[in-house]
N, C-alpha and C positions, 0 to 999 in steps of 0.2 A: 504493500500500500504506500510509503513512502517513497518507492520510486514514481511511481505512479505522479503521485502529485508534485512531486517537485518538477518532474516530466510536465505536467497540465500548468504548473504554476510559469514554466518560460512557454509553452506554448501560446497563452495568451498573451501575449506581445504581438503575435503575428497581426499584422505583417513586418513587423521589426522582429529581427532575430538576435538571441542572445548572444553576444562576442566577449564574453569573458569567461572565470572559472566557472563550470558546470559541473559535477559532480551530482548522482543523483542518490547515492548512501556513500556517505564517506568513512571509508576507513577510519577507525580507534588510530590507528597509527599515524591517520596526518589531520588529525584532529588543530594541529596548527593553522592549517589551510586557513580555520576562522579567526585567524589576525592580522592574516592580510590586511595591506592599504591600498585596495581594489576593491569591484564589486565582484561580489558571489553570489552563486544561489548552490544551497547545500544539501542533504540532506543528511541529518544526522539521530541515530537511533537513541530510543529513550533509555537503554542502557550509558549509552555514551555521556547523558547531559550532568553528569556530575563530575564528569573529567571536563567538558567543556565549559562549567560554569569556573572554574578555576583559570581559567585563561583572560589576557588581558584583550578585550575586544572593545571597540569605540564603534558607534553607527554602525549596528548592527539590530536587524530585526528579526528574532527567532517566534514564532509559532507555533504549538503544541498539537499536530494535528490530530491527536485523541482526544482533546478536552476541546476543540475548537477555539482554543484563544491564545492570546499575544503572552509571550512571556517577557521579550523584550523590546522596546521602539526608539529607536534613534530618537533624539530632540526635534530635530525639523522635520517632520515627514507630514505636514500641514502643505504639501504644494498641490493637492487635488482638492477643489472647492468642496464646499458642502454640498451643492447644486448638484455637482456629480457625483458625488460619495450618495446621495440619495434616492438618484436613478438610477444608479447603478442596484443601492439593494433593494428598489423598488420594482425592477426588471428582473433581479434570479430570484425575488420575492415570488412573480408571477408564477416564474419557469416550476420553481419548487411546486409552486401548488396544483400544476397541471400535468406535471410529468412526474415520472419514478427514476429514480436517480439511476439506476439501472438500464435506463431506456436510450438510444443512442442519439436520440431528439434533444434530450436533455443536457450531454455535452457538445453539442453542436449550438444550441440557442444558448447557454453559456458563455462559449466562446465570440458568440455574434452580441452578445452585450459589451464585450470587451474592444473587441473591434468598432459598434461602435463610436464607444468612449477616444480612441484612439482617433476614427475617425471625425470628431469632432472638433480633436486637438490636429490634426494634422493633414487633414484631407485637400484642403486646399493649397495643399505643397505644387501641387502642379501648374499653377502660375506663377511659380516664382522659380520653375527648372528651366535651366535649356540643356544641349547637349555637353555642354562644358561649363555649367555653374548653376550655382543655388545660389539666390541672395539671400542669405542666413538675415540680415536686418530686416529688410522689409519682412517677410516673414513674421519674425517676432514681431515686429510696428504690427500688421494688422489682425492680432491674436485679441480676443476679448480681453479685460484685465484678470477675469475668475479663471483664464486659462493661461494667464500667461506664466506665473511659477511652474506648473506641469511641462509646458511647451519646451520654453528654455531648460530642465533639466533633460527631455527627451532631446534636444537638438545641439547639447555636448554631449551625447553619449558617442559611446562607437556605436552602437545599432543601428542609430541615423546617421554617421558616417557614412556606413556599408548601405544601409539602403537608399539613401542620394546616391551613391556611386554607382548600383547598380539600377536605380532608374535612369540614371545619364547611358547608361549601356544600353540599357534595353529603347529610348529616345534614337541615339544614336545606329541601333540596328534595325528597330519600327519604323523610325519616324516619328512615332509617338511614344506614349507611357500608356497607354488608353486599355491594355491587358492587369495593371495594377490593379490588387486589388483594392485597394484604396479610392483609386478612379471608379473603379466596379458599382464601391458603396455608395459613391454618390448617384449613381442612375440609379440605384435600387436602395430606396431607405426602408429600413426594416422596425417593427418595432416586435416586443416580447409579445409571445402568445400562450 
């Protein structure tokens, strides 16, 4: 179960993909891994967490996924509004009550919650591409201000490095970006059902 979701938990990024340490049960033995001063996504077994609690770790967000709750949360991690934090569990609020977690409808309408929180924050990137550039400011200039903390930590990452880069590839060998799935979402708005 805990590869699983640590598996589900970078999956919903897409269409940004995760470019750092990944590990989805991490070894007792590099239980170090979580002091890095990088981002990670780890997973680590409830046997482990009292070796891990011993270790010196800053910004860092662990999650109990037996109990369902946070064990530890960085200081900042206020950069997604409430406006979204709301629709967000207003939408797998629905999903819950309509489907069985069991059901394959269930992690696909899941995932299309996430996507489109992303595409909210980022779907209009494609006026601001050509085949050899992103204008990173304008961009952020026309971000609402309840999105622009989110925006800007998504747009230093590597993930949106690697995916401007390869929308400028895929521009450059199209013609266009118009196979994106992000382009996609905006022809077709969805909402939870």
């Amino acid at each position: 179960r805990l590869s699983e979701c640590v598996n589900a938990a970078a999956a919903l990024l897409n269409p940004l993909s995760w470019q750092y340490v990944f590990i989805p049960v991490l070894p007792v033995s590099l239980l170090s891994y979580c002091c890095a001063p990088m981002p990670f996504i780890v997973g680590v077994t409830s046997g482990s967490m009292g070796e891990l609690a011993k270790l010196p770790m800053e910004e860092v967000l662990m999650i109990d996924l037996d109990k369902g709750q946070f064990l530890a949360k960085p200081k900042n991690t206020e950069i997604i509004s409430h406006e979204v934090r709301d629709e967000l569990k207003t939408s797998i609020g629905v999903i819950k009550s309509h489907l069985k977690k069991s059901d394959k409808a269930f992690d696909l309408n899941i995932a299309r919650c996430f996507l489109k929180i992303i595409y909210r924050f980022c779907g209009h990137y494609s006026l601001f591409i050509t085949p050899t550039s992103f204008d990173t400011e304008s961009f952020l200039e026309s971000q609402p201000p309840q999105y622009l903390k989110a925006v800007e930590a998504i747009v230093r990452s590597q993930m949106w490095s690697v995916f401007i880069f390869e929308r400028q590839d895929m521009f450059k060998e199209e013609g266009n970006i118009d196979s994106c799935l992000l382009v996609k979402e905006g022809e077709k708005p969805w909402t939870a059902r």
